[in-house]
C-alpha positions as CSV (number, residue, x, y, z in Angstrom):
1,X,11.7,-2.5,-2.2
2,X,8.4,-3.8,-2.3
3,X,5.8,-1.9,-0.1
4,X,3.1,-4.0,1.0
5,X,-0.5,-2.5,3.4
6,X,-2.5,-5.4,5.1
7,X,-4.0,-6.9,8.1
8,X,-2.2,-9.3,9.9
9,X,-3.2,-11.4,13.2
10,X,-6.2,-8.5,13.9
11,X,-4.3,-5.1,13.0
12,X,-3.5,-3.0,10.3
13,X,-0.1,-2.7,9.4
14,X,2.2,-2.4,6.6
15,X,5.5,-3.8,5.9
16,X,8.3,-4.8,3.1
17,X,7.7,-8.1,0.9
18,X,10.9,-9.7,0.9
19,X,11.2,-13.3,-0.4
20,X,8.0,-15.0,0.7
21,X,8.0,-12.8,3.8
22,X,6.9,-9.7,5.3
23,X,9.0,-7.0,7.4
24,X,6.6,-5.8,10.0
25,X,7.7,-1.8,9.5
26,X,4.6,-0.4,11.4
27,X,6.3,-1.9,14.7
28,X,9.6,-0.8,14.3
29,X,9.1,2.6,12.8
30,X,5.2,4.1,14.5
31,X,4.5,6.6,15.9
32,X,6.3,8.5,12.8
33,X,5.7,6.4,10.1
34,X,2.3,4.4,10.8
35,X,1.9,3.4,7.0
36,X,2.6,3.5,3.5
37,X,1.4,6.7,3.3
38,X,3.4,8.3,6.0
39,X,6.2,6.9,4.2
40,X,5.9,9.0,1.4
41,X,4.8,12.2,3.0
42,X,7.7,12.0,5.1
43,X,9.9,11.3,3.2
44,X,10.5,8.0,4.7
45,X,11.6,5.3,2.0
46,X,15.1,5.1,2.8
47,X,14.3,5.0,6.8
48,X,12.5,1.7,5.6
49,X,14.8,0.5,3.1
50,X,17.9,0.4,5.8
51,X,15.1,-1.1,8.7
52,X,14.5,-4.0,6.5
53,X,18.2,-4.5,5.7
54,X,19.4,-7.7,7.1
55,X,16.0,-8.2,8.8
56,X,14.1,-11.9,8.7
57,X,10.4,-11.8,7.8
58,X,8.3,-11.4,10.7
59,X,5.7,-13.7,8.9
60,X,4.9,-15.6,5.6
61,X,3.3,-13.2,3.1
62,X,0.6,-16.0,2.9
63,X,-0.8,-15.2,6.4
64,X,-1.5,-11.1,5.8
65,X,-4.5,-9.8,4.2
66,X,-3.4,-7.5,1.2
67,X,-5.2,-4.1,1.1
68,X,-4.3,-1.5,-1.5
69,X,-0.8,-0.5,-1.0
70,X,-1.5,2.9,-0.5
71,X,-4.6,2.6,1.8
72,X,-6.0,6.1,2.2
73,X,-4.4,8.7,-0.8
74,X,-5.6,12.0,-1.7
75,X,-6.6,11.2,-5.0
76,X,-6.8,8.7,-7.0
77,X,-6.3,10.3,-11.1
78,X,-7.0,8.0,-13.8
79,X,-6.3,8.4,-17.5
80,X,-8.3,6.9,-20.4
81,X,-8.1,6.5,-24.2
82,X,-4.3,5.8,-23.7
83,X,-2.6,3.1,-25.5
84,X,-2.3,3.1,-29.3
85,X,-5.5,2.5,-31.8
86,X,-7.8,2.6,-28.4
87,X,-9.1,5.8,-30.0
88,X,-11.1,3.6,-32.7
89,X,-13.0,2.2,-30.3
90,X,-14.3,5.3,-29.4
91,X,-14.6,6.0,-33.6
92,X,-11.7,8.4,-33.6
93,X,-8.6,7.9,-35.3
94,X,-6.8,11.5,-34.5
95,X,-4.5,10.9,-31.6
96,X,-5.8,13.4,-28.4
97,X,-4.0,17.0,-27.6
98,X,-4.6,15.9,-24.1
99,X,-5.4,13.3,-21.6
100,X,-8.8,12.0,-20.7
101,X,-9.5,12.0,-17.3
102,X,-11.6,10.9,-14.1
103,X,-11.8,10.4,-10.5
104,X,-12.0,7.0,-8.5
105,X,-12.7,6.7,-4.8
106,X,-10.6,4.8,-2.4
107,X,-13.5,2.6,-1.6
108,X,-14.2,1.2,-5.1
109,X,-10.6,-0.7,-5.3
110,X,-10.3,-3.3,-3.4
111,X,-6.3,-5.3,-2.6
112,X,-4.8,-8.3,-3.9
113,X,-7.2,-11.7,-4.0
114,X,-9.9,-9.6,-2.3
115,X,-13.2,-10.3,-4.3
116,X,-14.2,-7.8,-6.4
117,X,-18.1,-7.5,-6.5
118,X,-20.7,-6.9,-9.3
119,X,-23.5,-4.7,-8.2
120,X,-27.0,-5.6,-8.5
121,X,-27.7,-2.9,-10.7
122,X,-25.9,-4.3,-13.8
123,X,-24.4,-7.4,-15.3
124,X,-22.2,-5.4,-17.4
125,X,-18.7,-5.8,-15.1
126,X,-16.0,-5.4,-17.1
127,X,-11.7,-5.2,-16.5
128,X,-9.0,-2.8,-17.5
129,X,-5.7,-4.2,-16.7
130,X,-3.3,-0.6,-16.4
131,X,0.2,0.3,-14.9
132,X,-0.5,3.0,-11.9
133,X,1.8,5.1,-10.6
134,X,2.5,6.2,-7.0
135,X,3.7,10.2,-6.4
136,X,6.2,10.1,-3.9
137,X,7.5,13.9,-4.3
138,X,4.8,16.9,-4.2
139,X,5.0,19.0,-7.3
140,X,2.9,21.9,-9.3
141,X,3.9,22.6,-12.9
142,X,6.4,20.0,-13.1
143,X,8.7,19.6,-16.0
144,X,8.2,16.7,-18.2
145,X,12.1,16.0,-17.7
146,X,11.8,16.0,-14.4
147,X,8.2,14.5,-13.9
148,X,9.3,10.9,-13.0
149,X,11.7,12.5,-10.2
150,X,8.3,12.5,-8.7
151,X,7.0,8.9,-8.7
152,X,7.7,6.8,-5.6
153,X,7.1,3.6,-7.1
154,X,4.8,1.8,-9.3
155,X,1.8,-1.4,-8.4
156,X,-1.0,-2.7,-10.6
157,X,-4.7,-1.9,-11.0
158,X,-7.5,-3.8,-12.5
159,X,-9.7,-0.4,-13.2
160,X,-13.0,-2.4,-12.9
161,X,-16.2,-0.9,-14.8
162,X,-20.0,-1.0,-14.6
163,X,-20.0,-0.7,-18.4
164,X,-23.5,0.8,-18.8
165,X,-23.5,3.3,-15.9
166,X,-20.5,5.1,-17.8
167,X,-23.2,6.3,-20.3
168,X,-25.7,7.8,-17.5
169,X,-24.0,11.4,-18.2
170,X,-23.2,12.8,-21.0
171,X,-19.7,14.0,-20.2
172,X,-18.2,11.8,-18.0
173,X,-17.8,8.2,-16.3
174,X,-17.3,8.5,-13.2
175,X,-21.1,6.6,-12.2
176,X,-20.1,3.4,-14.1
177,X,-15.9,3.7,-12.3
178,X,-17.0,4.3,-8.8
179,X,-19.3,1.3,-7.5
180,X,-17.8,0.4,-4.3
181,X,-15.3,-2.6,-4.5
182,X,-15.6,-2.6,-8.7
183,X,-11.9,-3.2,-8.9
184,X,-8.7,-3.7,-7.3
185,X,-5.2,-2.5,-7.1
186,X,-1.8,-3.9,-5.7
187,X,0.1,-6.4,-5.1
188,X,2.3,-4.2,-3.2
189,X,4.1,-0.8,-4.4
190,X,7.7,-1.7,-6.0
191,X,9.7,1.4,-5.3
192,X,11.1,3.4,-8.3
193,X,14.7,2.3,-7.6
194,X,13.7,-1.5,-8.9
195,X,12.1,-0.6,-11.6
196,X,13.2,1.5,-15.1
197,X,10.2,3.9,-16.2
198,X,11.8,4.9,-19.3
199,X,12.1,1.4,-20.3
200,X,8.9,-0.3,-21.5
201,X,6.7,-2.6,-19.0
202,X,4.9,-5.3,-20.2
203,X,1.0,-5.3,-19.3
204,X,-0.9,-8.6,-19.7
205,X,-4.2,-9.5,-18.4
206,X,-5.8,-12.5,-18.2
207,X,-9.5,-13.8,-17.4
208,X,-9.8,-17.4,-16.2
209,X,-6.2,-18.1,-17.2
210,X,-7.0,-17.0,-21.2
211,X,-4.4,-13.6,-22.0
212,X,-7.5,-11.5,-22.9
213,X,-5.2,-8.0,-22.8
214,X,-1.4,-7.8,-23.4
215,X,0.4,-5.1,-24.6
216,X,3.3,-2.7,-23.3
217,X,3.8,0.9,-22.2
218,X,5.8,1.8,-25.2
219,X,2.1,2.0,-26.8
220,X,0.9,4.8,-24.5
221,X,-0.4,8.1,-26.3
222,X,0.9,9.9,-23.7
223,X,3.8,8.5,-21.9
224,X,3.9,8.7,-17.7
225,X,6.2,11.8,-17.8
226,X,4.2,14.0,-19.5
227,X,0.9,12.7,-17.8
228,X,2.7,14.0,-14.8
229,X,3.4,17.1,-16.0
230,X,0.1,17.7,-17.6
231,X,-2.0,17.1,-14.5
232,X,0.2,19.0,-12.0
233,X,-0.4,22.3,-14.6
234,X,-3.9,22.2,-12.7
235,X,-3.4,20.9,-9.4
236,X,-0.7,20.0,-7.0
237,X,0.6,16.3,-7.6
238,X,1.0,14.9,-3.6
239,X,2.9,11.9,-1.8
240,X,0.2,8.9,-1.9
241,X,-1.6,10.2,-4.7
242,X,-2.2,7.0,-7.4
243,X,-2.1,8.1,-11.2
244,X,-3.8,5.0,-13.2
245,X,-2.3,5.3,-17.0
246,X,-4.8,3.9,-19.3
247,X,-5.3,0.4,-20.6
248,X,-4.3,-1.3,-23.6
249,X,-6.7,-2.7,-26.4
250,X,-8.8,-6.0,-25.8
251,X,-7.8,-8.7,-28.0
252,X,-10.9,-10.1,-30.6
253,X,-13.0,-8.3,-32.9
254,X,-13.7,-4.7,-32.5
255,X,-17.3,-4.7,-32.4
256,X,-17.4,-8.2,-31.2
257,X,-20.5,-8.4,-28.2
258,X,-18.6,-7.7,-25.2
259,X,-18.1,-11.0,-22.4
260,X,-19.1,-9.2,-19.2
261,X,-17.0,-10.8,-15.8
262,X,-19.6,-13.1,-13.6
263,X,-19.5,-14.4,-10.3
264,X,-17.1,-16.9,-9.9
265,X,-14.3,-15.2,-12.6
266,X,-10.5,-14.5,-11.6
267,X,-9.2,-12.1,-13.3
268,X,-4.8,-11.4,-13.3
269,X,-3.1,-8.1,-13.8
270,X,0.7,-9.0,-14.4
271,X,3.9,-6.9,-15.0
272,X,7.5,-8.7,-14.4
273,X,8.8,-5.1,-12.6
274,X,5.8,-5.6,-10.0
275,X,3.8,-9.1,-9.7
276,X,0.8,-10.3,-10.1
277,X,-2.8,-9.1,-9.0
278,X,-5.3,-11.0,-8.8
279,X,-8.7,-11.4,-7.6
280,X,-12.1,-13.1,-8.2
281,X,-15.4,-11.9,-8.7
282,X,-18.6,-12.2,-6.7
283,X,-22.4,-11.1,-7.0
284,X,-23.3,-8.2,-4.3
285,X,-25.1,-9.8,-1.3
C-alpha cells in the first residue's frame, strides 16, 4: 500500500495511491485515524489496507498537492558517512564503530514536486539522494534481528544541504541541514509488506535528467537493522518517526569543484520499490 499526505480541493487529507488514483482515507476513517500519522500510532495499517480494498479512486493523483508522507513526526534521525568509500571523502579510510548522526526539522523538507528553495545566504545548495525509513512499531533497545519488525514502510528523501553552513560549528551540521524548505521527501510511504528490506534497493539520483548518484543499499556501512537497533539503545524509536540512511557516493572526481543546484534545477530521487521524487529548485523570495 502506498500512503500518500496532501491537499486536495482546500483540505488536508491523506489517502492510498492506487493506480493513478487516490483513496480519500481521511473521510472514511476520521475522527480516529485523521492522518498518516494516526495510522501508525494506532496501529491502523490494516484498517486502511481492507478500506481501500475494492474502492475506486476518489480523484486522479494529478489533482492533490503531495506533502511529506508523514506530515508532522517526532523526529526526524538522519545518518551520514554511510555507503561504502564515502569515508574518503571525509580523508578516512577506517570504516566507523558507529553511526554519524543529526537532526532535521519538519519544516526543512518539503513533498513531492514542491520547490525546494536556496536561501539567500549561500549559493552552495547541494543534494543527497537516501532511502528513509518510517517506524511503525515503538521500541527501546531493540534487537538487530528484530529491528526491521519495526519499520512501517519506506519513501525517498532528497536530504538537501547548505554546503558551507555545515562548517559553522565545529562538531556538527545541523546549521547547513536545517534551512527551511532545503529538501524534500516522499512520494508517498510504500508499506513494508510491498517491499523486501533485506534485499538490496537501488538508489539513483539524477540532476536535470544526468544520473549524478546511483548506487544500492547493499553498499551501506551500516545496514537499516542495526541502524535501528543502534539508535533505539539511546532513545525510544516511535510510530511516525523518519530514519534517513545515508547517501551513496557522487559520481566524478573526488576533489572535483563541487556543481552547486541553482534556480531553475529538477532534481529526481528514484527507487523501483517506491517511485520517484522530484522537485525543482528556486531562489528564496
Amino acid at each position: 500500500m502506498k500512503l500518500a499526505s496532501y491537499k486536495v480541493r482546500g483540505r488536508d487529507s491523506f489517502g492510498a495511491v492506487v493506480g493513478a488514483g487516490v483513496v480519500d482515507l481521511k473521510t472514511r476513517l476520521a475522527p480516529q485515524f485523521a492522518s498518516v500519522l494516526d495510522l501508525l500510532r494506532g496501529d491502523g495499517l490494516d484498517t486502511a489496507r481492507a478500506t481501500v480494498r475494492g474502492v475506486r479512486a476518489d480523484f486522479p493523483i494529478t489533482e492533490v498537492e503531495l506533502l511529506p508522507p508523514v506530515t508532522a513526526p517526532e523526529k526526524i534521525l538522519c545518518i551520514g558517512i554511510n555507503y561504502a568509500n564515502r569515508n574518503a571523502d571525509y580523508g578516512d579510510a577506517e570504516t566507523p564503530k558507529y553511526p554519524s548522526m543529526f537532526y532535521r526539522a519538519p519544516g526543512s523538507l518539503v513533498g513531492h514536486q514542491a520547490a525546494i528553495v536556496r536561501p539567500r545566504e549561500s549559493e552552495q545548495l547541494d543534494y543527497e539522494g537516501e532511502i528513509a525509513l518510517v517506524i511503525g512499531r515503538a521500541g527501546r533497545r531493540i534487537a538487530q534481528d528484530e529491528a526491521l519488525d519495526h519499520v512501517a514502510g519506506v519513501t525517498l528523501c532528497n536530504e538537501g544541504t547548505v554546503r558551507d553552513w555545515t562548517r559553522h560549528g565545529k562538531f556538527n551540521v545541523t546549521q547547513g541541514k536545517n534551512f527551511d524548505a532545503s529538501g524534500s521527501i516522499g512520494p508517498w510511504l510504500v508499506t513494508a509488506d510491498e517491499v523486501d528490506l533485506t534485499r538490496p534497493l537501488h538508489l539513483t539520483v539524477r540532476v536535470n535528467g544526468e544520473i549524478i548518484q546511483d548506487d544500492t543499499t547493499a553498499s551501506l556501512i551500516k545496514p537499516f537493522s542495526e541502524l535501528i537497533a543502534y539508535v533505539s539503545t539511546f532513545m525510544t524509536l516511535k510510530p511516525g518517526d523518519i530514519m534517513v540512511t545515508g547517501t551513496p557516493v557522487k559520481r566524478g572526481p573526488r576533489g572535483e569543484t563541487p556543481v552547486w543546484l541553482k534556480p531553475g534545477d529538477v532534481v529526481e530521487v528514484e527507487a523501483a520499490e517506491i517511485g520517484v521524487l522530484r522537485n525543482s529548485v528556486v531562489a528564496e523570495a
